[in-house]
C-alpha positions as CSV (number, residue, x, y, z in Angstrom):
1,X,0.0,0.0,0.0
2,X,1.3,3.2,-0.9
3,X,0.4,6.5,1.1
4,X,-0.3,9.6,0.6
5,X,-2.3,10.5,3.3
6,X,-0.1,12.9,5.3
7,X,3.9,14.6,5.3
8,X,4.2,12.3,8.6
9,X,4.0,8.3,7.5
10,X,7.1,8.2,7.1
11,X,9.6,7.9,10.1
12,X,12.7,9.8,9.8
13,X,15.3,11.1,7.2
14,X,18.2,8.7,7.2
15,X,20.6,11.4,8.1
16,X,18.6,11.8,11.6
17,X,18.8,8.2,12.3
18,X,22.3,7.7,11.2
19,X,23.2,10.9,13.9
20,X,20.9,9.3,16.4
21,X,23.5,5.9,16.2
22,X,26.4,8.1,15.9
23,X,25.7,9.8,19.6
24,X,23.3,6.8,20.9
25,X,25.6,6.0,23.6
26,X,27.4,9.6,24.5
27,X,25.9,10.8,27.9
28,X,24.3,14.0,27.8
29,X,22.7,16.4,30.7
30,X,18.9,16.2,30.0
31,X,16.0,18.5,29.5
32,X,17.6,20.6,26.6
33,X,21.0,21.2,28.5
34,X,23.2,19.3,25.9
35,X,25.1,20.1,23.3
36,X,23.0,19.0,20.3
37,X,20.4,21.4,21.8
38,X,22.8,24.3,22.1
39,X,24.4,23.9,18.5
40,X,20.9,23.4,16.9
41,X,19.4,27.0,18.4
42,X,22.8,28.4,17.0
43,X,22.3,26.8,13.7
44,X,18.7,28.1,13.9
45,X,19.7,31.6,14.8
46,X,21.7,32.1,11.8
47,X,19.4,30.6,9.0
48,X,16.6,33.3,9.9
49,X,19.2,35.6,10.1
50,X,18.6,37.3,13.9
51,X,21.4,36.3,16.7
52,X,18.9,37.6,19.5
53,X,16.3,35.1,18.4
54,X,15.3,32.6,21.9
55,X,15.0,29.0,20.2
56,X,13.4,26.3,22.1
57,X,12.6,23.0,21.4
58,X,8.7,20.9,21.6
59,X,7.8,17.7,20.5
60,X,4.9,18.0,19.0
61,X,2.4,20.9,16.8
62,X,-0.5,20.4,19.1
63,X,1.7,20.4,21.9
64,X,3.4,23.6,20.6
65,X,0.4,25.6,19.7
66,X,-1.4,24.8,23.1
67,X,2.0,25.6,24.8
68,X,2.8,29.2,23.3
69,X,-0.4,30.5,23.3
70,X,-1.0,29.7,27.1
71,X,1.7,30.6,28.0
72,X,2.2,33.9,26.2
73,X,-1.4,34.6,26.8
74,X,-2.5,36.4,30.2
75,X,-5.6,34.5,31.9
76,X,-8.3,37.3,30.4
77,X,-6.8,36.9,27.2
78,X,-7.8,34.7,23.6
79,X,-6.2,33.9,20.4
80,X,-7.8,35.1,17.1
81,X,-7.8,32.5,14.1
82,X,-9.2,32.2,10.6
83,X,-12.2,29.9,11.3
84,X,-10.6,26.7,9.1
85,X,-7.6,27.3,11.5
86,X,-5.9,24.5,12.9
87,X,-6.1,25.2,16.4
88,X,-10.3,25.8,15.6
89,X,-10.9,22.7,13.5
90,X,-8.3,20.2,14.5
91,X,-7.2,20.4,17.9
92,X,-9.5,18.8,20.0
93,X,-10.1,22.0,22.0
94,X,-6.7,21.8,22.9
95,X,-6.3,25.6,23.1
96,X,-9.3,26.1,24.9
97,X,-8.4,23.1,27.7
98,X,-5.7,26.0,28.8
99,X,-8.3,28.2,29.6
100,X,-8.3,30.4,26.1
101,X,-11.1,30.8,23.4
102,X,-9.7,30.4,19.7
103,X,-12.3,33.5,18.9
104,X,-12.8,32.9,14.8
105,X,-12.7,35.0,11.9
106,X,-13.8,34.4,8.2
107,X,-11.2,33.0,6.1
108,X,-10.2,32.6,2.8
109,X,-8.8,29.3,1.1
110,X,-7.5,29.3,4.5
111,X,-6.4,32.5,5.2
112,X,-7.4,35.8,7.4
113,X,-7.3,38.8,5.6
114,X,-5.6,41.8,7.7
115,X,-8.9,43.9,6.9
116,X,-11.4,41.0,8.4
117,X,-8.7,41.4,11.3
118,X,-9.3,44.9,12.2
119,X,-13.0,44.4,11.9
120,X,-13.4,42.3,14.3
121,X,-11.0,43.6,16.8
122,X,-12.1,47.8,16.3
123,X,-15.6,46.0,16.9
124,X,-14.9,43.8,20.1
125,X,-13.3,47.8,21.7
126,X,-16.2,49.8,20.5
127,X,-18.5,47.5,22.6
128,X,-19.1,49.3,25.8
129,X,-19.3,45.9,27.5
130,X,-16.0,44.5,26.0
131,X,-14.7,44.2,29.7
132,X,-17.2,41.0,29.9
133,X,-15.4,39.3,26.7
134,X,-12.0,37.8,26.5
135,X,-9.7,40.0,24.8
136,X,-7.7,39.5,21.7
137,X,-4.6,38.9,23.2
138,X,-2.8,36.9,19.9
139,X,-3.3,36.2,16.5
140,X,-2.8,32.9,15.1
141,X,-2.0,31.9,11.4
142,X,-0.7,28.8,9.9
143,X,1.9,28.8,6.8
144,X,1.3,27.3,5.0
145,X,-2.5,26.7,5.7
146,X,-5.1,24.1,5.9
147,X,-5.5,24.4,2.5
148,X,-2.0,24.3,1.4
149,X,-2.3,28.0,1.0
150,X,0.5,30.7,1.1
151,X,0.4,34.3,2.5
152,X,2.0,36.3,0.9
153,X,5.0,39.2,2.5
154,X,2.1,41.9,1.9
155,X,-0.5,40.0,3.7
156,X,1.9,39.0,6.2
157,X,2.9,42.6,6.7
158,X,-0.5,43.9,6.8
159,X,-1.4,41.4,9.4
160,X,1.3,42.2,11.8
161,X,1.0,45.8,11.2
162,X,-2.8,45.5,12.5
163,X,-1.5,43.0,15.4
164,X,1.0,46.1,16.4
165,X,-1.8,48.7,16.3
166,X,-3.8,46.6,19.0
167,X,-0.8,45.3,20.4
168,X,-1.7,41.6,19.8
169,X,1.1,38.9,19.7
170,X,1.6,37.6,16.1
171,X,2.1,33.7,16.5
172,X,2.9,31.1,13.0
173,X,2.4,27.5,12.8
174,X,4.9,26.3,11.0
175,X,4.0,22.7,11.1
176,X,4.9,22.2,7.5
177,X,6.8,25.4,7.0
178,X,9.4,24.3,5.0
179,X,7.2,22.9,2.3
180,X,6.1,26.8,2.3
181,X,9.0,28.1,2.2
182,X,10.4,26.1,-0.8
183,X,7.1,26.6,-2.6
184,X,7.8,27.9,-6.2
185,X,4.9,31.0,-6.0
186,X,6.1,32.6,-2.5
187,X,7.9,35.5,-2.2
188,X,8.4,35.0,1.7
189,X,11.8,33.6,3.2
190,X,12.2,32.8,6.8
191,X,13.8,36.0,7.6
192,X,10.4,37.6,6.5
193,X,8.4,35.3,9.3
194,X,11.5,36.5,11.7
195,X,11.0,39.8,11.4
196,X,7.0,39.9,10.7
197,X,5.8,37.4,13.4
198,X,6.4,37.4,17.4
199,X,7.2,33.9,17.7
200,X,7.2,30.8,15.1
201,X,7.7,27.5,14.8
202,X,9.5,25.4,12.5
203,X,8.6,21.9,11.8
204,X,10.2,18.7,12.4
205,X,7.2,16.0,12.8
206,X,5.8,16.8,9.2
207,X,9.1,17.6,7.6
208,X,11.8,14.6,8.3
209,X,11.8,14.4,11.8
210,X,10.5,11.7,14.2
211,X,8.9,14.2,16.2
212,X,9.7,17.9,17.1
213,X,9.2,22.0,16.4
214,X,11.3,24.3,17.0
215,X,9.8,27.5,18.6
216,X,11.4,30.9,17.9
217,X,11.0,33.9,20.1
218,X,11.7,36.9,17.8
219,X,11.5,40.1,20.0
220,X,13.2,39.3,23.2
221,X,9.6,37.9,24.3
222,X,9.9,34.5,25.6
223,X,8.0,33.9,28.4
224,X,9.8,33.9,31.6
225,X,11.1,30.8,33.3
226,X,9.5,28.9,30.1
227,X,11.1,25.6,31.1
228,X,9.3,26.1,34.5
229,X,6.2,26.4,32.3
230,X,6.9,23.6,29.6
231,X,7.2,21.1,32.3
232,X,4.0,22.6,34.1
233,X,2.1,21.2,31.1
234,X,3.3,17.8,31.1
235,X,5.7,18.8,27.5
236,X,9.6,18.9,29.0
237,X,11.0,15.5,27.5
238,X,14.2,14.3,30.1
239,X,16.1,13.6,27.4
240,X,16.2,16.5,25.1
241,X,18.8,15.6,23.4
242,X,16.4,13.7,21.0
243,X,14.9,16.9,19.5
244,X,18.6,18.7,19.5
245,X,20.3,15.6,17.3
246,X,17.2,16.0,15.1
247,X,17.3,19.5,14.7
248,X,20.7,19.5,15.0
249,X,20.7,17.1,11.7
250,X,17.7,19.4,9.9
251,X,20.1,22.7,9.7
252,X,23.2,21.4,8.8
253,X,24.2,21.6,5.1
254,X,20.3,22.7,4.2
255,X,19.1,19.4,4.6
256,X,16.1,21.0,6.3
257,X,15.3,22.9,2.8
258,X,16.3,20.2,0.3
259,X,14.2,17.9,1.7
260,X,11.3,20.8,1.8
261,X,12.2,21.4,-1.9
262,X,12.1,17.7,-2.8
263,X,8.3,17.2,-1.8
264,X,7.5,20.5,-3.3
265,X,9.2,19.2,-6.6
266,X,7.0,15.2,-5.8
267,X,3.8,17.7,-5.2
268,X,4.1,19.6,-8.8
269,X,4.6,16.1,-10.4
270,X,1.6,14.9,-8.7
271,X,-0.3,18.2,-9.5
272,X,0.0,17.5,-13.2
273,X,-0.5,13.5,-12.8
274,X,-4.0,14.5,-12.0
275,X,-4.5,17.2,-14.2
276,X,-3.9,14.3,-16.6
277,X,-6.7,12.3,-15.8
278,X,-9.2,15.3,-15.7
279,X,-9.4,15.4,-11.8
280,X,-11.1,18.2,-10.7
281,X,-9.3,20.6,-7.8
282,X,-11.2,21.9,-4.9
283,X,-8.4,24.6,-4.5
284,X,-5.1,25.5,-6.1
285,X,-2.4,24.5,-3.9
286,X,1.1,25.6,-4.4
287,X,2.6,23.3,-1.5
288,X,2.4,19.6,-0.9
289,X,-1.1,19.3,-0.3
290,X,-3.4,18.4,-3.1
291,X,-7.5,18.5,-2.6
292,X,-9.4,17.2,-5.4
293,X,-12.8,16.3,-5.8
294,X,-13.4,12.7,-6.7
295,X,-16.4,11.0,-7.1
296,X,-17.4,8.3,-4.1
297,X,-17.4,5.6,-6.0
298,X,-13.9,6.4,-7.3
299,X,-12.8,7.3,-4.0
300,X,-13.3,3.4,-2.6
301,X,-11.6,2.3,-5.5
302,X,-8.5,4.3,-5.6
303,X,-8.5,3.0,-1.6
304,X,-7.8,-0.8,-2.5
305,X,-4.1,0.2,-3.5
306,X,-3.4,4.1,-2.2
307,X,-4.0,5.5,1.1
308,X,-5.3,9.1,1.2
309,X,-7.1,11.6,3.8
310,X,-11.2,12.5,3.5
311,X,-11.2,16.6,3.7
312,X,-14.9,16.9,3.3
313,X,-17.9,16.2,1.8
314,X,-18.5,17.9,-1.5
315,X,-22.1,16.6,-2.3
316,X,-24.1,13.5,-2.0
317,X,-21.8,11.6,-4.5
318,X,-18.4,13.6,-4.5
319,X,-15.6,13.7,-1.7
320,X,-12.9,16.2,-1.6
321,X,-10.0,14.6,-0.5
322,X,-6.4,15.1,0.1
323,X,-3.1,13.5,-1.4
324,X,0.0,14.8,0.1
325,X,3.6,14.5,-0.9
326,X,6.4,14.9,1.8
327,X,10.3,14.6,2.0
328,X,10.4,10.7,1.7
329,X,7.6,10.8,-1.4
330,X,9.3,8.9,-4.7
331,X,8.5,8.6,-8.4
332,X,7.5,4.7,-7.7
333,X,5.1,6.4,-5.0
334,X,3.3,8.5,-7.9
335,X,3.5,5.8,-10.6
336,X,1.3,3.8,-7.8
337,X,-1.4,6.6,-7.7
338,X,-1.1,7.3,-11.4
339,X,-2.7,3.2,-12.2
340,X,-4.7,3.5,-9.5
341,X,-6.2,6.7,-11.1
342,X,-6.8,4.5,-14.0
């Protein structure tokens, strides 16, 4: 069975495992003290381009998400999303089990638009009784999106500039953000997010790592005693060392960003697989998701010999589903889809 039902099927890239033998057996002070940590958050630093950057370590996005916005959050205070958000749609309430309402917003193939943004929080302080409301404390935004989706620098700029007029933290998930950042149609580099957003994360889980993100604090902001905080919530791992060797790995001769570029290269040869067999596209993607619409029948077929994820329904006899490439994605993979296609 071949799969393309997530960027995560896969374990790890063979350079992290070969790293993991290389330093299985060399002791190492725990909790994100050693020295694959250290030289990770260095390696970090300098690919976004900002020295004063605070880089710490999580294992997982749901984790993460839940863990910077509680904790850069004050108790009376809520994040803002685009209402297909991931922390709205598919986080089990995680954000709200910390005591904070994900307060929605329209979106747009999966994004906020600044403008929508300033409505709604202009609106929430013109309302005389805005004292009984959680306030708008952060605004989150994914990159790329649910929908595979990019902003763009513009939209990015106009966002934060609104977030700095109502002094709102500017938070990025960047559970798949190398995928956009290697995306052929963006014009935003990592030293845009640095400089635009508040904090970010990069991620590891969905882009050749067993497991980890790497969040970066990008205005002197981090929380304080955040280790205090992290292990509050049940999310320090003892041996940290695990996420350093991985990250460690990611960021040394771009293998982070090859690896990004290789799925975004699998996802354009899938893109024009199914353009070939007159599949019909729910949206235009330019990362390595892929939503088309595929008739039910179809769809069950297709499932004896390629794995792939439901998005939603379309009607009563068409499914929108997704088919995504990653890092570890091959030719053979595609070939699979392209006679189970038909």
């Amino acid at each position: 069975m071949v799969s393309f039902e997530s960027d995560y099927i896969a374990g790890a890239h063979p350079e992290i495992l070969k790293r993991f033998m290389e330093t299985n057996l060399e002791p190492q002070p725990g909790y994100g003290s050693d020295e694959y940590c250290k030289s990770a958050k260095e390696k970090i630093k300098k690919a976004i381009g900002l020295k004063s950057a605070d880089v710490e370590f999580l294992a997982g996005g749901t984790q993460t998400n839940a863990v910077i916005i509680s904790t850069m959050l004050k108790d009376y205070e809520a994040v803002v999303s685009a209402k297909s958000g991931h922390i709205s749609a598919h986080e089990a309430s995680a954000v709200e089990y910390t005591g904070h309402e994900v307060l929605t917003i329209p979106q747009g193939n999966g994004k906020m638009k600044a403008e929508d943004l300033k409505s709604f929080v202009s609106d929430y302080y013109a309302d005389e009784a805005h004292d009984h409301m959680p306030f708008p404390g952060m605004v989150y935004i994914s990159h790329p999106t649910e929908y595979g989706t990019l902003y763009t620098k513009k939209e990015l700029e106009d966002i934060s500039a609104v977030c700095k007029e109502y002094n709102m933290t500017l938070f990025m998930d960047g559970a798949r953000l190398g995928y956009g950042l290697m995306s052929k149609c963006t014009d935003v580099t990592i030293g845009d997010i640095a400089r635009l957003c508040d904090v970010f994360y990069i991620g590891g889980t969905k882009v050749g790592a067993l497991c980890g993100e790497a969040v970066v604090f990008t205005k002197n902001n981090k929380p304080k005693h955040f280790l205090t905080s992290v292990k509050k919530r049940g999310a320090l791992l003892a041996k940290g060392r695990l996420l350093g060797v991985q990250f460690d790995t990611l960021f040394t001769d771009d293998l982070y960003f090859k690896i990004s570029a290789h799925a975004i290269d699998m996802a354009e040869k899938l893109k024009k697989m199914l353009e070939s067999k007159g599949m019909k596209f729910f949206i235009d993607s330019p990362t390595n998701q892929q939503f088309v619409i595929l008739e039910n029948n179809q769809m069950a077929k297709i499932r004896e010999k390629v794995s792939f994820s439901f998005w939603e329904k379309y009607d009563e006899n068409h499914t929108v589903v997704r088919f995504a490439t990653s890092w570890s994605t091959t030719d053979e993979d595609l070939k699979v889809l392209e006679d189970a296609l038909g």
